[in-house]
VEXFIDO-814802 format. One record per residue (C-alpha): x, y, z; residue number from 1; chain. Coordinates in steps of 0.1 Angstrom, whole numbers, plus 2048, in hexadecimal, padded with zeros to 3 digits. Layout:
BEGIN
  xx  yy  zz num chaine
   X   Y   Z NUM      A
...
% end
This chain:
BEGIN
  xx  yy  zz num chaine
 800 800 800   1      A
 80B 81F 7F6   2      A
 816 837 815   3      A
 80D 863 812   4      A
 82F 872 80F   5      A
 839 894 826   6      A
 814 8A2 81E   7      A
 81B 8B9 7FB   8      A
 80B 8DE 805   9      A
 7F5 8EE 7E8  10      A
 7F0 912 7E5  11      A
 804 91C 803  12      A
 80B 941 7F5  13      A
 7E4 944 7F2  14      A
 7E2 949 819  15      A
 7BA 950 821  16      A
 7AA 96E 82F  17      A
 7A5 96F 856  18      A
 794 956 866  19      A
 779 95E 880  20      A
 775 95F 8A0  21      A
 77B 943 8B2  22      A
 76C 93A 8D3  23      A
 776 915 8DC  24      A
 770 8FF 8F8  25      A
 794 8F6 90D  26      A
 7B1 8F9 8F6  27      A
 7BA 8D3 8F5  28      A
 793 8C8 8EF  29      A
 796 8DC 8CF  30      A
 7AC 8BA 8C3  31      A
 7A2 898 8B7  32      A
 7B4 883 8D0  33      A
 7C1 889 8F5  34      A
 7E7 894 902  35      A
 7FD 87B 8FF  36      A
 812 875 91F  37      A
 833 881 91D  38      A
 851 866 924  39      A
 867 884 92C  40      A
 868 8A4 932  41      A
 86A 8BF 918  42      A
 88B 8CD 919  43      A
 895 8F0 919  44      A
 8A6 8FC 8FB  45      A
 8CB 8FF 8F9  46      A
 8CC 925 8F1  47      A
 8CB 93C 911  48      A
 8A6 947 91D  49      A
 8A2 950 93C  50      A
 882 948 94F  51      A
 871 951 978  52      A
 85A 93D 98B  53      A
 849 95B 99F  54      A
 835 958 9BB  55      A
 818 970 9C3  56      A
 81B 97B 9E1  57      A
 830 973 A03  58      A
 80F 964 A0E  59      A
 808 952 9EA  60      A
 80E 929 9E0  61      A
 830 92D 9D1  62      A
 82A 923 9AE  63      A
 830 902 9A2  64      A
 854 900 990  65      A
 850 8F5 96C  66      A
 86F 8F1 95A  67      A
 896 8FE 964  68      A
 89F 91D 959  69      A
 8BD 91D 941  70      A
 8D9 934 94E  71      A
 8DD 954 93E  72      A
 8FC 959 926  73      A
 91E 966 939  74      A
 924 986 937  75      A
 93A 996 925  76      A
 95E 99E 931  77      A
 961 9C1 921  78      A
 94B 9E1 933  79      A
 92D 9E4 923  80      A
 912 A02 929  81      A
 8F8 9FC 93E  82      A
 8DE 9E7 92A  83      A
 8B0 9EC 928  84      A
 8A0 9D7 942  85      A
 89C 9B7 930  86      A
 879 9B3 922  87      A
 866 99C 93B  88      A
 844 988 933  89      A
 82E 97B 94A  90      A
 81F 959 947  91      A
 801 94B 954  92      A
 800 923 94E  93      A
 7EE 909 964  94      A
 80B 8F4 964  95      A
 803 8E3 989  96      A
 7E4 8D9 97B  97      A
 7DC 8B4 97A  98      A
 7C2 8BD 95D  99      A
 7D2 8D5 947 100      A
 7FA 8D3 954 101      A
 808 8BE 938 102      A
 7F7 8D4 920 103      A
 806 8F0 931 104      A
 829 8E6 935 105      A
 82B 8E2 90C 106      A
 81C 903 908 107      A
 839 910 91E 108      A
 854 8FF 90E 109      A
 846 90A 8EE 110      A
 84B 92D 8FD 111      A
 86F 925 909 112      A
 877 91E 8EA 113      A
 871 937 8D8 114      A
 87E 94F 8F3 115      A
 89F 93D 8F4 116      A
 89E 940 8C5 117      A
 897 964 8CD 118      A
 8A7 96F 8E8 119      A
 893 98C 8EF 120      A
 87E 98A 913 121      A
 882 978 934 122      A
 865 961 93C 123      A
 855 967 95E 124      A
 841 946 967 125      A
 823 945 97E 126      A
 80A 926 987 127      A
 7EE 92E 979 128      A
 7D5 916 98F 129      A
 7D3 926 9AD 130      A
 7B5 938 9C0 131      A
 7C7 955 9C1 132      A
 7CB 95B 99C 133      A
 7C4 980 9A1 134      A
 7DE 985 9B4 135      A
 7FA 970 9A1 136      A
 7EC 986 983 137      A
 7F3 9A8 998 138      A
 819 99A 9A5 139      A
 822 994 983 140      A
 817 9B7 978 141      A
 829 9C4 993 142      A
 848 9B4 991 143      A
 84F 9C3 970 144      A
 83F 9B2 954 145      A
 833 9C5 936 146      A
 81D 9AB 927 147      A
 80B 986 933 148      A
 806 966 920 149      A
 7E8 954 930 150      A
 7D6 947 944 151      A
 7D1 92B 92E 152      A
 7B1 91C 93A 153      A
 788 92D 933 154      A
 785 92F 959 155      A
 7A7 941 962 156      A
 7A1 95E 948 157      A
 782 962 959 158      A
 795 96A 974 159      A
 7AB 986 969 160      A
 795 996 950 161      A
 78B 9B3 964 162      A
 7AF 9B6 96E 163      A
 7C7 9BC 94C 164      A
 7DB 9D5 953 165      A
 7F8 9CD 939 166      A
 7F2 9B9 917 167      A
 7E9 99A 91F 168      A
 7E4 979 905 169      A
 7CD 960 914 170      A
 7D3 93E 904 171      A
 7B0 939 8FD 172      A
 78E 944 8F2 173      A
 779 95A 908 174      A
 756 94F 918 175      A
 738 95A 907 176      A
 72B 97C 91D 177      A
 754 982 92B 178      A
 75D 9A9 92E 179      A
 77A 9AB 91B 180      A
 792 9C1 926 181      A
 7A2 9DD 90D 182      A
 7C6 9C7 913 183      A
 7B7 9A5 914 184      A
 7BD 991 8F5 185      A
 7B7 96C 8EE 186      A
 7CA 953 8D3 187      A
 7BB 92D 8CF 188      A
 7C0 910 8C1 189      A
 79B 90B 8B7 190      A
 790 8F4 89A 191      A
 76B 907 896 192      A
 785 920 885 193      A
 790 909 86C 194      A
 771 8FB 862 195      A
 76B 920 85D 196      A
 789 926 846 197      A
 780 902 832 198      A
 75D 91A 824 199      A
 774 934 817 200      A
 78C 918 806 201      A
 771 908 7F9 202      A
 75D 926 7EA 203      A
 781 92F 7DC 204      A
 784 90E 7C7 205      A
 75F 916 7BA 206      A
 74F 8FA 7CE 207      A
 728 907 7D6 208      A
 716 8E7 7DF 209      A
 727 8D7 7FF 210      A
 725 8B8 812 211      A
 725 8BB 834 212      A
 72F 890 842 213      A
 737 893 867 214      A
 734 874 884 215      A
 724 874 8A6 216      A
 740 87E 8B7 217      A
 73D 8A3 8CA 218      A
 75C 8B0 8B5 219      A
 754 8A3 898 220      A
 72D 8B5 89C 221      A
 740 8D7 8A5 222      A
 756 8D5 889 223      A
 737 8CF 872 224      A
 722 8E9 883 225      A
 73A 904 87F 226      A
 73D 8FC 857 227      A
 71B 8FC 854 228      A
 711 91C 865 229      A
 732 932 852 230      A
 722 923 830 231      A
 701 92C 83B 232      A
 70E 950 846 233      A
 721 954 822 234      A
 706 947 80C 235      A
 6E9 948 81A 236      A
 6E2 922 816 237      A
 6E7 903 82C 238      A
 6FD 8E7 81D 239      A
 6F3 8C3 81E 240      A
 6FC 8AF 83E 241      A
 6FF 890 841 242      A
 708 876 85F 243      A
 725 85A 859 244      A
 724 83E 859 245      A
 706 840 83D 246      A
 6EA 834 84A 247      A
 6DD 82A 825 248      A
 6E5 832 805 249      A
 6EC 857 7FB 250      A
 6EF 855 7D3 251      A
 6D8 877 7D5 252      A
 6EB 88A 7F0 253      A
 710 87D 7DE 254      A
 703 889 7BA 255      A
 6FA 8AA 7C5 256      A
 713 8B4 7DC 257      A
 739 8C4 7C3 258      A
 74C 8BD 7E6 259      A
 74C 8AF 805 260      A
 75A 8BE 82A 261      A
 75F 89F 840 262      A
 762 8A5 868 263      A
 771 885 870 264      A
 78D 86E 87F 265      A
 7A7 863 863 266      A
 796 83B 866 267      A
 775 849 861 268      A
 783 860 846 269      A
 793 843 835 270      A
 771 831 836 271      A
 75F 84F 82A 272      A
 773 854 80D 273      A
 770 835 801 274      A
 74B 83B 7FF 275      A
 74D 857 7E9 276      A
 74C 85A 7C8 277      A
 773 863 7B8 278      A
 768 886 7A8 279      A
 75E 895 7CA 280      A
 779 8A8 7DC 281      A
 77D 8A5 800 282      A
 786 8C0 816 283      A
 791 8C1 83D 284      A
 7A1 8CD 859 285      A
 7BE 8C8 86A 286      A
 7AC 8AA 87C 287      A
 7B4 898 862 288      A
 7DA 89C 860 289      A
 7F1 882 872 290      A
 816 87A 871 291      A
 80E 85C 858 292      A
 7EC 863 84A 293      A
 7DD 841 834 294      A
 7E2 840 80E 295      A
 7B9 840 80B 296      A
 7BF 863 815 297      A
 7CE 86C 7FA 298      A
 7C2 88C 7E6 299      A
 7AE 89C 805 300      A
 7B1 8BF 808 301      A
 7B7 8D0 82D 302      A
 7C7 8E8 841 303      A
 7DC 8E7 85E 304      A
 7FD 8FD 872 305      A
 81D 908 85F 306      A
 82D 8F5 87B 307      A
 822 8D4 867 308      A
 81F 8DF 842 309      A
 839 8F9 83A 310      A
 857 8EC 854 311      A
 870 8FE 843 312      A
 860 91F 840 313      A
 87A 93B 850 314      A
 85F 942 86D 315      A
 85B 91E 870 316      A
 87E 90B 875 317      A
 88D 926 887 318      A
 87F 916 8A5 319      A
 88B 8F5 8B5 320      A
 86E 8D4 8B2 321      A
 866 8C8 8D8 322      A
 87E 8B1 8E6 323      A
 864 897 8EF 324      A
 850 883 8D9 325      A
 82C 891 8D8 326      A
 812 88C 8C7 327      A
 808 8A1 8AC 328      A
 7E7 8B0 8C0 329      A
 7FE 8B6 8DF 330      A
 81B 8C5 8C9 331      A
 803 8E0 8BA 332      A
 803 8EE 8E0 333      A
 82C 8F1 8E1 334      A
 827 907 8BF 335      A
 80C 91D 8D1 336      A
 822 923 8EC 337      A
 83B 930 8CD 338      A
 823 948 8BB 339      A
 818 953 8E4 340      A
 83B 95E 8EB 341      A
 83F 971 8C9 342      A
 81A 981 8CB 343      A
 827 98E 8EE 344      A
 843 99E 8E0 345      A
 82B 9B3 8C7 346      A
 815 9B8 8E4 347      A
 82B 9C7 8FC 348      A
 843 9DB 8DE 349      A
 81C 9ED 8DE 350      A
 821 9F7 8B6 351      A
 804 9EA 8A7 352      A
 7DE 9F0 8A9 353      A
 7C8 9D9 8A8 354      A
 7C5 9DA 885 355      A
 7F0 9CE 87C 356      A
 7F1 9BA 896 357      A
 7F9 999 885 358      A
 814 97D 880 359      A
 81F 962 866 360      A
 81F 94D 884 361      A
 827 924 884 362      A
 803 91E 893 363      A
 7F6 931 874 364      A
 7F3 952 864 365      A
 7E7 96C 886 366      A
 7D4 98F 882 367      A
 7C1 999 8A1 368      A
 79D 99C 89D 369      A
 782 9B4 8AC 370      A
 77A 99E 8C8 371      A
 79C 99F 8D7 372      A
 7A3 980 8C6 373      A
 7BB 971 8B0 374      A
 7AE 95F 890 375      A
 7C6 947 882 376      A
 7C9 93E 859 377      A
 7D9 921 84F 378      A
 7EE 915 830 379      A
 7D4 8F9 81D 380      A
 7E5 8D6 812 381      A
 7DD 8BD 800 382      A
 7E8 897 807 383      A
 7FB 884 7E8 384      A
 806 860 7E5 385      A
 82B 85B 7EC 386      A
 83B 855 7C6 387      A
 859 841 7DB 388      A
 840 828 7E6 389      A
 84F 825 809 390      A
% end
C-alpha cells in the first residue's frame, strides 16, 4: 500500500482573509484526541533565557516551580554602559494543575523557546491555579512586567478581567457576556475557526453546493455546526447535512452535492471516502492531519499550522521542535506558547493599533480582531501519494 509522503502544501502564497472570531471551549478539547503523557520532561533550550517563578505575596502559596531557569550569558569582560532594564513578561500558566498542568508546561516550554531564539525578554513565571489569582496577577504587575501571557484556562480569565492593567494575552477564548477589558486580548487554538476558513476555501475554488458528513461525536457536531452556520451567514442557504455512517443509500444527496466538508477522525475519514464518488472533492480540517495519514487519504484538501506544513519557512525553523515526543494535538500547544511570546513582544513594544496588530506566526497567519481576539489563517494542503512507494 502506497504510504502519503511529507503532506505536499497547495496554494500556500494564497494565505486567506481573517478568520472569525473564535470562542472555543478549553484549549485542549478544541483537538481530536487527549494529551499524551510525557516520558520526560521538556527540556529548556540551549540558548540563554532567563526565567522567575514569582510568588504573590509574602502571605501567597509560593508558586509551583515548572522548569529550571537556564543561566544568563557571562558578562562581558570589557566596561560596558549601563544597559535598559531587560524586557520582563509575565506569565500566567496552571502548571500545578492536575487537569490542565501538562498542557501547560508545553505551552511554557513553547514560550522558552522562543525566548531563548530571540533573546529579547526575561520570563517571570507565576502558578496560575491558585485562589488568589488576583493577587498573583497584581505582584506580577508590580514587580515590573510590561505585559502577561495568560491565564490559560476560561475560568482564570474570568478572574482577572476586571483587573488588566498592562497588555495582557489570555490563552483562550473569552465566555460569552465577559467584560473585556481595553488590555485584555485572547489567542486560541479553536477548530470552529477552521471550519470557518474551510467556507472561504471552498467558495474560492467555486464550489456552491456543499456536503456537510459529520459523526455523533460532540467535536465532530461542532465542527459541522460552525461550517454550516458561516455558509449560511455567506449565502444565505443551508448546505446539505448528513450523518456518517449512512444510514441508507444517499445517491440523491451524493449527486447533488460539487463537494464535501467531512468532520471526522482519519478511520472514519478513510471509510467515508471510500463511499464517495471519485469526482467529489473533499475538504477538512486540521483534524484530519497526522504524522502518517492513510493512502485512502490521498487528494483531500485541508488546513492546518505552519509549524506542520511549511517547516522550513524563515518564521518557522528558526525555532527548536520539543525535545520530547508528543503528539501532534499536544505539540500544537508548545507552538502556541511560540506565537504567545512573540505576540507579547508586539504588545508591550505598544506600536500598533488594533488594526496592524498581526504576525506570520507558526500557529498560523495572526491579525487581532474587534473582539480583543486573535483570528488565525492557515496555509491549505493537499495530501498526495508518496511517488517513492515507501
Amino acid at each position: 500500500m502506497q504510504k502519503l509522503a511529507p503532506l505536499m502544501v497547495g496554494a500556500l502564497a494564497a494565505w486567506l482573509g481573517v478568520a472569525h472570531a473564535q470562542v472555543p471551549d478549553y484549549i485542549i478539547q478544541s483537538n481530536a484526541a487527549p494529551l499524551k503523557p510525557l516520558s520526560v520532561p521538556l527540556s529548556a533550550p540551549a540558548s540563554p533565557v532567563r526565567t522567575t517563578v514569582l510568588p504573590a505575596a509574602p502571605a501567597a502559596p509560593a508558586a509551583v516551580p515548572v522548569a529550571p531557569a537556564v543561566p544568563a550569558a557571562p558578562a562581558a569582560k570589557s566596561p560596558a554602559p549601563a544597559a535598559r532594564a531587560p524586557l520582563k513578561i509575565g506569565v500566567l500558566l496552571p502548571t500545578g494543575s492536575a487537569t490542565f498542568g501538562e498542557a501547560a508546561q508545553v505551552v511554557q516550554a513553547g514560550m522558552n523557546a522562543a525566548a531563548a531564539t530571540d533573546g529579547q525578554a526575561e520570563l517571570v513565571f507565576v502558578d496560575e491555579q491558585s485562589d488568589d489569582l488576583s493577587a498573583r496577577y497584581r505582584a506580577l504587575v508590580q514587580s515590573g512586567v510590561r505585559v502577561v501571557v495568560g491565564p490559560l484556562t476560561r475560568p482564570g480569565i474570568a478572574r482577572i478581567a476586571s483587573q488588566v492593567t498592562v497588555p495582557t494575552l489570555a490563552l483562550n477564548g473569552f465566555d460569552a457576556g465577559l467584560k473585556v477589558a481595553p488590555r485584555l486580548y485572547g489567542l486560541s487554538l479553536v477548530v470552529e475557526g477552521e471550519a470557518r476558513q474551510m467556507v472561504s476555501v471552498m467558495r474560492d475554488d467555486g464550489r456552491s453546493k456543499p456536503l456537510v458528513v459529520s459523526t455523533a461525536d460532540p467535536l465532530s457536531h461542532r465542527l459541522a455546526q460552525a461550517f454550516v452556520d458561516e455558509w449560511q451567514k455567506r449565502t444565505g442557504a443551508a448546505p446539505a447535512q448528513l450523518d456518517w455512517p449512512f444510514s441508507a443509500p444517499m445517491t440523491e444527496s451524493l449527486a447533488q452535492a460539487d463537494a464535501v466538508f467531512i468532520a471526522m477522525t482519519p478511520p472514519e475519514a478513510s471509510a467515508l471516502k471510500a463511499a464517495l464518488p471519485s469526482n467529489l472533492s473533499v475538504y477538512a480540517t486540521s483534524q484530519l492531519n497526522t504524522r502518517k495519514p492513510d493512502a485512502s487519504l490521498a487528494g483531500i484538501r485541508f488546513i492546518d499550522m505552519p509549524w506542520f506544513l511549511m517547516p522550513e519557512q524563515e518564521q518557522v525553523k528558526r525555532y527548536p521542535r520539543p525535545s520530547a515526543a508528543l503528539t501532534m494535538q499536544t505539540e500544537r500547544l508548545y507552538a502556541l506558547g511560540i506565537d504567545a511570546y512573540r505576540l507579547a513582544l508586539l504588545l508591550a513594544a505598544g506600536k500598533n493599533t488594533p488594526a496592524t496588530l498581526k504576525l506570520s506566526g507558526v500557529t498560523g497567519d495572526l491579525q487581532l480582531g474587534s473582539d480583543h481576539q486573535f483570528g488565525r489563517v492557515l496555509p491549505m494542503a493537499i495530501m498526495m501519494p508518496d511517488n517513492n512507494g515507501q
